[in-house]
N, C-alpha and C positions, 0 to 999 in steps of 0.2 A: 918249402913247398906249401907247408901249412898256412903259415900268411899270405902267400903267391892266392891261396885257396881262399882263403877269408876277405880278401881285396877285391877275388870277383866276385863273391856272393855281393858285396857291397854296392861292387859299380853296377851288377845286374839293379839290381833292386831301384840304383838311382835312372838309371835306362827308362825304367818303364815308366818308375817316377815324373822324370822329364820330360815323357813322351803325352802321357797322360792330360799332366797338369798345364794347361794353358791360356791360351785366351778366353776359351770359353765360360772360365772362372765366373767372368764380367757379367754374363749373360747369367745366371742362376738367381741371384738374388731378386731380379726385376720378377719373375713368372711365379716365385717363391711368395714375392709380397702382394702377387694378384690373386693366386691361388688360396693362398694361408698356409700359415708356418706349418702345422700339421700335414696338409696335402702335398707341399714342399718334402718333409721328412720321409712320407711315405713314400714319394716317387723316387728320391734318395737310395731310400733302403732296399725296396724293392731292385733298381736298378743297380744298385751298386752288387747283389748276389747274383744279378744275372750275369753284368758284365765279368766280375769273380770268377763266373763257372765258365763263360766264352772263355776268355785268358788262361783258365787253365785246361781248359781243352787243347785250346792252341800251342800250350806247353805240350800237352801228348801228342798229339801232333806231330811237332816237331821229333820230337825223340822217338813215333814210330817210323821215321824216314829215314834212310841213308842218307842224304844230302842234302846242304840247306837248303834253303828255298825262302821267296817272299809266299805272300797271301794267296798271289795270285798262282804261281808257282806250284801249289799245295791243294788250291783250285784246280790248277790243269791234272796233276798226276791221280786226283782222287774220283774227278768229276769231270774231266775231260774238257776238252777244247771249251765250251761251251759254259762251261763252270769259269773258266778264266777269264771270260770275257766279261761274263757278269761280274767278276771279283773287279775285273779291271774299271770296267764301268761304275761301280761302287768307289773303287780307291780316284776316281776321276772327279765323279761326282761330289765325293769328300770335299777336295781340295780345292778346285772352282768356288764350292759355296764356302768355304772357310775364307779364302781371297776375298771375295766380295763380303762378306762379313767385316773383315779384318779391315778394307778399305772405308769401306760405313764408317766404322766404330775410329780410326786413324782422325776424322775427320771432326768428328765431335769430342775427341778428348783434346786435341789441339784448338779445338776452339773455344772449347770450357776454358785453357790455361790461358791462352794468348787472346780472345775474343775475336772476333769477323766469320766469316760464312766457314762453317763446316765443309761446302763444297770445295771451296776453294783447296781447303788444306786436305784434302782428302783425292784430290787430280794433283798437287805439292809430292805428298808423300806418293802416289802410283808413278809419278815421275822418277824422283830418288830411287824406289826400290826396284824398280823394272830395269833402270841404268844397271844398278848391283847384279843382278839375276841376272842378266845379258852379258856378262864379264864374266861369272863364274864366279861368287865371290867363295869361296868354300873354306873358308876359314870359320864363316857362322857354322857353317854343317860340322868342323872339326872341335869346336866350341859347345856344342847343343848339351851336353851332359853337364858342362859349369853353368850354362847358362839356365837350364831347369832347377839347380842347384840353388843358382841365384835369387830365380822368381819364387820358386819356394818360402826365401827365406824372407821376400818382402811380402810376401801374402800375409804369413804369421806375424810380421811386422805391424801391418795396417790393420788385422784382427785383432793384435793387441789394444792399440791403442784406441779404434774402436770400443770396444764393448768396455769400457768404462763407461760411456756415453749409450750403453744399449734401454731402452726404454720398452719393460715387458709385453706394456701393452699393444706393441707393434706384432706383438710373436703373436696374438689372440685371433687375428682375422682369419676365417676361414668361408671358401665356396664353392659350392658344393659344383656350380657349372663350370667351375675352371681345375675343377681337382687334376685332369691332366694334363692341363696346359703346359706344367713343367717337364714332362715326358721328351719332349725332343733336346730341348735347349741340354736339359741334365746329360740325355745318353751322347751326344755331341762333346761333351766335358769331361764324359768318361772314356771314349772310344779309344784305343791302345795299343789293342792287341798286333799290329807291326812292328812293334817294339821287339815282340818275345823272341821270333828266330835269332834277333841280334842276343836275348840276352844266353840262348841254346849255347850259343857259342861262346861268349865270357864263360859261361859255366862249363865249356866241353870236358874241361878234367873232372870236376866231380857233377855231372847233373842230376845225381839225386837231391843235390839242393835245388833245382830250378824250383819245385812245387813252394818252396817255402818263402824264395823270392819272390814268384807273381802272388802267393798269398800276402806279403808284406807291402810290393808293390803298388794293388789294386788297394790295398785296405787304406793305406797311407792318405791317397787324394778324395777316398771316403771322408778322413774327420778333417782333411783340411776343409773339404768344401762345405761340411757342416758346421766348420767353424766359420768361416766366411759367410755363411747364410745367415746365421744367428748374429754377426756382429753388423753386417749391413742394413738386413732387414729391421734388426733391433735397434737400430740407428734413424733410418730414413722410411720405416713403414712402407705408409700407399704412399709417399713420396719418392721412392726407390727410383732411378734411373733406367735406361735397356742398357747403359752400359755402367755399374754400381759404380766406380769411381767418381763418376761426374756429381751426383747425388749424394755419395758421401761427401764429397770437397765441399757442398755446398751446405754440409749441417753442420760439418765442423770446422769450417774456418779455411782462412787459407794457406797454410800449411799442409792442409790434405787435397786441395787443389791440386797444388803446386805436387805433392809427395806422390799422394793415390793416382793421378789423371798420369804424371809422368813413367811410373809404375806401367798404367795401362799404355802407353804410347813403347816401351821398351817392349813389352811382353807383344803386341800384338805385329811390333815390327820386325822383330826376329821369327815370330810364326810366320807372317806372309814370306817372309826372306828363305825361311824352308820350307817352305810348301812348294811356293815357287818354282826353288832348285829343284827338286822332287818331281814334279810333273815336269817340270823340263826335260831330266836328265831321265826318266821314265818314256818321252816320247823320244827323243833322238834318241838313249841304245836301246830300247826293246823294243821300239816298233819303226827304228830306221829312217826317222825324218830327220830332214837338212838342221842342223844348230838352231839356227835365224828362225826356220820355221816352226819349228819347235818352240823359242820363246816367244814366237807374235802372236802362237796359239794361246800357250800360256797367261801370256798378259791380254789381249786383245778378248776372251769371253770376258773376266769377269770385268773390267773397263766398259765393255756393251753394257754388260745387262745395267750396270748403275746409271750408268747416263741414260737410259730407258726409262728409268724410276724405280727400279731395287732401292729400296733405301730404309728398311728395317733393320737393323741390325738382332733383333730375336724371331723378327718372324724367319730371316735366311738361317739362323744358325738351328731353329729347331724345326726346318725341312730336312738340312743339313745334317743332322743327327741323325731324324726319323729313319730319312731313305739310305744316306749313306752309312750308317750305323748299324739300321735295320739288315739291308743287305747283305750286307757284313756278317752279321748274326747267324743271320739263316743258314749261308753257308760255311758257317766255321763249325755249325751246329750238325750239316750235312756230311762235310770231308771228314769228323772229328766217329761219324759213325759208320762211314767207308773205312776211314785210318785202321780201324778196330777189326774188320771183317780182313783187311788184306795189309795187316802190318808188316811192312819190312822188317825192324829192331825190336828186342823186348823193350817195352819202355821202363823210364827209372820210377816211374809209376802210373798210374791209372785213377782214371775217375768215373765212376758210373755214371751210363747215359742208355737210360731203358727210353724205347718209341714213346711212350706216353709224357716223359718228361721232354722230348725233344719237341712233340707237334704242341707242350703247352709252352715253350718258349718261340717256336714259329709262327703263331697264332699270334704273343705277343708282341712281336717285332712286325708281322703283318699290320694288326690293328695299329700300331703306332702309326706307321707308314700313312694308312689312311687318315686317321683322327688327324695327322698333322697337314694333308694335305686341307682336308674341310675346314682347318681350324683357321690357317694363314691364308 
């Protein structure tokens, strides 16, 4: 029973790990090298305690309910109808602008390796993956824990070998008008907290380790992504890319073309590939639309907005963050202070959450929302 026990604290922790750590990797380094390494650390550090304390709210949460539940879920019982639709409109908004992110960036790391129009491969790969999604492939979705597992292990890969090559005086730039320009793109890299019901439940037999999971959890894609910042930007300074791959391939040869760019083309295609499934399988069982329709929703916004002329890949991912992150926040921040007033369960533990500390994280997930709408 004992290692039955020690097995799930592991795969929790890998859960959130994998859920956490994703495409958005790509995107940190560019806003890191516009803003300066310093205003890069602070939006880091700051964000990474906030999302710390959302995630482990969402851990109590959990454990003051009787039954599990998604976000939205946990929205409706605390906050009513109304709560849930906003949850749900946040987890929608997520995922459209991560697609269209995900498409951008498809497009320019295949064109960095193979060279021709970005577009081209970018309507290439929305073809392939729309096919997939349309079939069910669900073998990615039964995969998602090795494959976080995996990208992991080539991030530290490409950090390593990077920052031999790192050049201090890349880390020096600093400005003071873009100090929070890295604010969306980051909280976008961090955003998670869907993970946690799953890992409630790996942990059901003993949950008094959940709190030590999502502390290990959240902390982990902490120094990876500060490791990542430091060996990119310390690489390729104000040469940095929107998508760091590309920019590193290009300082250090072609081996990291080839290595880093292919890296970025795995990680960003199994993310569309669930997200995809996600919002699919989200509007035909929870809101009851036909299969078909449900995928032509799916694939059919974010196909619009690109051919329209979306085609930033940090300005979508740190709206994307801002609003669907911010949302998120606010009300994980709101049910997390309902949860408290009309718990179901004792929980296996508790976090304080006084009014004054809650309106100055709503405040900040507010003002992000805006700054990033003026900024892009």
């Amino acid at each position: 029973m004992a290692k039955r026990g020690s097995w799930a604290f592991y795969y929790s922790i890998a859960t959130l790990v994998g859920t956490i750590i994703g495409a958005g990797i790509f995107g940190i380094p560019y806003v890191v090298s516009k803003a300066g390494f310093l205003a890069g650390l602070i939006n880091l550090i700051v964000l990474g305690f906030v999302v710390l304390m959302i995630n482990l709210y969402t851990g109590e949460i959990c454990l003051r309910t009787k039954k599990t539940h998604q976000l939205a879920g946990f929205a409706e019982i605390y906050l009513g109808k109304t709560g849930k639709m906003i949850m749900a409109f946040a987890s929608v908004f997520g995922i459209i602008g991560a697609l269209i992110a995900y498409l951008i960036g498809e497009g320019e790391l295949l064109s960095a390796i193979f060279g021709g129009s970005p577009f081209f491969f970018s309507i290439l790969f929305f073809v392939i993956c729309s096919t997939l999604i349309y079939f069910d492939l669900k073998a990615i979705k039964k995969s998602e824990f090795f494959l976080g597992i995996f990208m992991l292990a080539l991030v530290l890969t490409i950090c390593a070998v990077s920052l031999f090559h790192v050049d201090l005086k890349n880390l020096s730039n600093f400005s003071l008008a873009q100090v929070f320009l890295p604010y969306g793109v980051i909280l976008f890299a961090f955003v998670g907290a869907s993970a946690i019901p799953e890992m409630e439940v790996i942990e059901q037999n003993e949950k008094k380790k959940l709190k030590k999971a999502i502390l290990i959890g959240t902390m982990i894609p902490f120094f990876v992504y500060l490791l990542f910042m430091i060996a990119v930007v310390g690489v390729t300074g104000l040469q940095t890319t929107e998508v760091a791959t590309i920019g590193l391939g290009k300082a250090l040869g072609n081996y990291m073309v080839i290595f880093g760019n292919l890296f970025g083309v795995f990680s960003m295609s199994t993310s569309f590939l669930l997200l995809g499934l996600a919002l699919k399988w989200m509007l035909h069982y929870d809101y009851k639309i036909p299969k078909v329709l449900a995928w032509l929703i799916t694939i059919s916004i974010p196909l619009a907005l690109f051919l329209i002329g979306v085609k930033s890949f940090i300005g979508v991912i740190g709206i994307t963050g801002a609003v669907a992150g911010g949302i998120e926040g606010i009300l994980i921040v709101l049910i997390a202070k309902k949860a408290k007033e009309k718990s179901e369960v004792e929980p296996a533990y508790t976090i304080g959450l006084s009014w004054i500390f809650a309106f100055i994280l709503i405040i900040l997930f507010t003002l992000g929302i805006i700054y990033q709408f003026i900024k892009f």
